[in-house]
C-alpha positions in Angstrom: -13.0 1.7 28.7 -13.3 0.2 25.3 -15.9 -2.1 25.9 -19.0 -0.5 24.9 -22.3 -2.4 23.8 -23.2 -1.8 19.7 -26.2 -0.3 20.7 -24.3 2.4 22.6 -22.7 3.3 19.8 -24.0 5.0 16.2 -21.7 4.0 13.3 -21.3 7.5 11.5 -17.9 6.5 9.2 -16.9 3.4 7.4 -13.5 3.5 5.7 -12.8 0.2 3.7 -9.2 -0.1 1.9 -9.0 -3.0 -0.5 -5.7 -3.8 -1.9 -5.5 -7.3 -4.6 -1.7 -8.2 -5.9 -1.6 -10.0 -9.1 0.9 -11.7 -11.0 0.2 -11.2 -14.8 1.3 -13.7 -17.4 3.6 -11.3 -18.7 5.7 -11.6 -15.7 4.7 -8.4 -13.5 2.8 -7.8 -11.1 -0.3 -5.8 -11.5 -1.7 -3.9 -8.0 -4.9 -2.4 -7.6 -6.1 -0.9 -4.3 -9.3 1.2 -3.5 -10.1 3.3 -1.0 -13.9 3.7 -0.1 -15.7 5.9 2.7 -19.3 5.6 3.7 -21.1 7.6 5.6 -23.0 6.4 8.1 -25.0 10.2 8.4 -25.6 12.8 6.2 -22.9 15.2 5.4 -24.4 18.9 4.8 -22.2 21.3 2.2 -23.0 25.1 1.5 -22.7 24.6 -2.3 -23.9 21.1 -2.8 -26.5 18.4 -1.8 -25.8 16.7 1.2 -24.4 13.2 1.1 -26.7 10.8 2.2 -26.1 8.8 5.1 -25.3 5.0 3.2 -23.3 7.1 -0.1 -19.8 7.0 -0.6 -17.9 10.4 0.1 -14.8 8.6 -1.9 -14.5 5.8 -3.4 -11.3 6.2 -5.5 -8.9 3.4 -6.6 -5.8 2.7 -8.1 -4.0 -0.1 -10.5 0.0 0.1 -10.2 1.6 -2.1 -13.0 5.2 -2.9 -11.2 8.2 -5.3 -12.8 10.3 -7.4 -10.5 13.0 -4.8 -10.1 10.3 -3.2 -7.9 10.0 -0.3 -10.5 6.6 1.1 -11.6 6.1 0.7 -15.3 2.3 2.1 -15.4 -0.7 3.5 -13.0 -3.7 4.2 -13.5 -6.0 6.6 -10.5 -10.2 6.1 -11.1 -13.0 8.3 -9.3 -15.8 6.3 -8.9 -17.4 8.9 -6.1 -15.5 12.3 -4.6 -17.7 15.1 -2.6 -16.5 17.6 -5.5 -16.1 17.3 -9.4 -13.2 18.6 -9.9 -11.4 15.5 -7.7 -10.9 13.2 -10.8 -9.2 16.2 -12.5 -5.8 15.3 -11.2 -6.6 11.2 -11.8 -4.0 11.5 -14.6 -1.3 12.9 -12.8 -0.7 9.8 -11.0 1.1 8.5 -14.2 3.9 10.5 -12.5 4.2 7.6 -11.2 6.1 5.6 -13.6 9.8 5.3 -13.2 9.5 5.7 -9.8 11.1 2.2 -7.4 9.6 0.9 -4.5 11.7 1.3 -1.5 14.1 3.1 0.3 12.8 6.9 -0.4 9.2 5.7 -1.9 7.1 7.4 0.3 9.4 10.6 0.0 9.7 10.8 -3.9 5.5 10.1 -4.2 5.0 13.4 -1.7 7.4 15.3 -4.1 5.3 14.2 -7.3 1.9 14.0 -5.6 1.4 15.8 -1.9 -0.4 18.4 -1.2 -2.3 19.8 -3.7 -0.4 18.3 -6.5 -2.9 15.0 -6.0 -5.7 13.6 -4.2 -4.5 13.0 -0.3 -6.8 9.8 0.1 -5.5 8.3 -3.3 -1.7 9.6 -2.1 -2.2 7.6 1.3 -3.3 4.8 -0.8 0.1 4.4 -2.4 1.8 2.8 0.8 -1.0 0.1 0.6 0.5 -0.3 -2.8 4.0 -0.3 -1.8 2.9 -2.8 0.8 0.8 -5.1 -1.3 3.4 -5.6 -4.3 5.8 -6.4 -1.6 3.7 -8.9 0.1 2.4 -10.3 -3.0 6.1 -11.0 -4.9 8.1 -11.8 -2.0 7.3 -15.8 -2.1 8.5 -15.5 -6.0 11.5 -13.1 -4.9 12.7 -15.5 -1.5 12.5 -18.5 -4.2 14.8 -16.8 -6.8 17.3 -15.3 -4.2 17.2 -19.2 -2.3 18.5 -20.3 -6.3 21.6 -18.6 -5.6 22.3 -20.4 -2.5 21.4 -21.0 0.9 23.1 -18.5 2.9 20.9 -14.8 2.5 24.2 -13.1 3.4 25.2 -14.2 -0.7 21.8 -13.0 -2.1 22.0 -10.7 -5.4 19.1 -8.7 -4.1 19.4 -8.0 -0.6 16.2 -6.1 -0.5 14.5 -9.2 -0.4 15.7 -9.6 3.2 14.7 -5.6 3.8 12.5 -6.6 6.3 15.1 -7.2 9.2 14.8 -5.1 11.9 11.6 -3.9 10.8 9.7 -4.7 13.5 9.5 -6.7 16.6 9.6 -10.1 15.2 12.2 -9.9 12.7 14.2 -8.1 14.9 18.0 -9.2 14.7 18.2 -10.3 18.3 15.0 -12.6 17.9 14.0 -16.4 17.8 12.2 -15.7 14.3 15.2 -14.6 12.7 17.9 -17.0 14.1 14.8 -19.7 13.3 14.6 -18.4 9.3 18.0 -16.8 9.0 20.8 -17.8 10.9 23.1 -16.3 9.3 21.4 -13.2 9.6 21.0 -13.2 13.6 22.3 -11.9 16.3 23.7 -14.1 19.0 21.0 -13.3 21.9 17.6 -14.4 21.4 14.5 -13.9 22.8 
């Protein structure tokens, strides 16, 4: 049912997310993420031109300046193209930000601060890719610090490194990856 030929089909939407993690000299770790929609036909408005098929709707991004403790110590939101002026007005509310810790509640405290029509849904979505991207992009440094303190992750200072477990099917407690990586950390029947 999915198998269609390309000329079948019209392309009328193309959504690109970008998300680059960095790690600065100064020792954090600096993550910027863009969310871009083209249009692949032309979007009519009563009060406005159309926007052309091959123009950006959005193209929005952020940079998210975050320390090891997983804490946000700057943002920055940019409007590069929105269907209506007034969309960069609430850029600069997204320094709400700050102070806030990636993890456990994340997603709940960034609804609070910026849902609805306190922010800019597309560049409030964005923020899990954030989350996400500072996560994959400091683990390798955080694994080798916690692995300092020993080998046994049952011993490690910061046992959100290992947050992870049971998060989805391969990491799963009762799994080969886990009793493969962690041992320790795995339950006796495998897959």
């Amino acid at each position: 049912m999915l198998e269609q030929k390309l000329e079948d089909m019209e392309l009328v939407h193309t959504r690109q997310i970008v998300c680059r993690g960095y790690r600065r000299r100064d020792g954090l770790w600096q993550i910027e993420a863009s969310v871009a929609d083209e249009k692949g036909q032309a979007v009519p408005f009563n009060s406005r031109p159309a926007v052309p098929a091959g123009e950006m709707i959005h193209h929005l991004a952020l940079r998210v300046l975050i320390d090891d403790d997983y804490t946000i110590r700057d943002a920055a939101a940019t409007t590069m193209a929105a269907p209506w002026p007034v969309c960069s007005d609430i850029a600069a509310d997204y320094r709400k930000l700050i102070g806030l810790r990636i993890g456990p509640g994340f997603t709940r405290a960034v609804r609070e601060l910026l849902g609805g029509t306190l922010g800019c849904t597309h560049l409030t979505d964005l923020l899990g890719q954030v989350g996400n991207t500072y996560m994959q992009a400091s683990f390798p440094d955080r694994l080798e610090r916690q692995q300092q303190s020993g080998g046994d992750p049952r011993r490690w200072p910061d046992a959100g490194t290992l947050a992870f477990v049971d998060g989805c099917h391969a990491w799963r407690k009762d799994g080969s990856v886990l009793a493969g990586e962690y041992p320790q950390l795995a339950e006796k029947d495998q897959d």
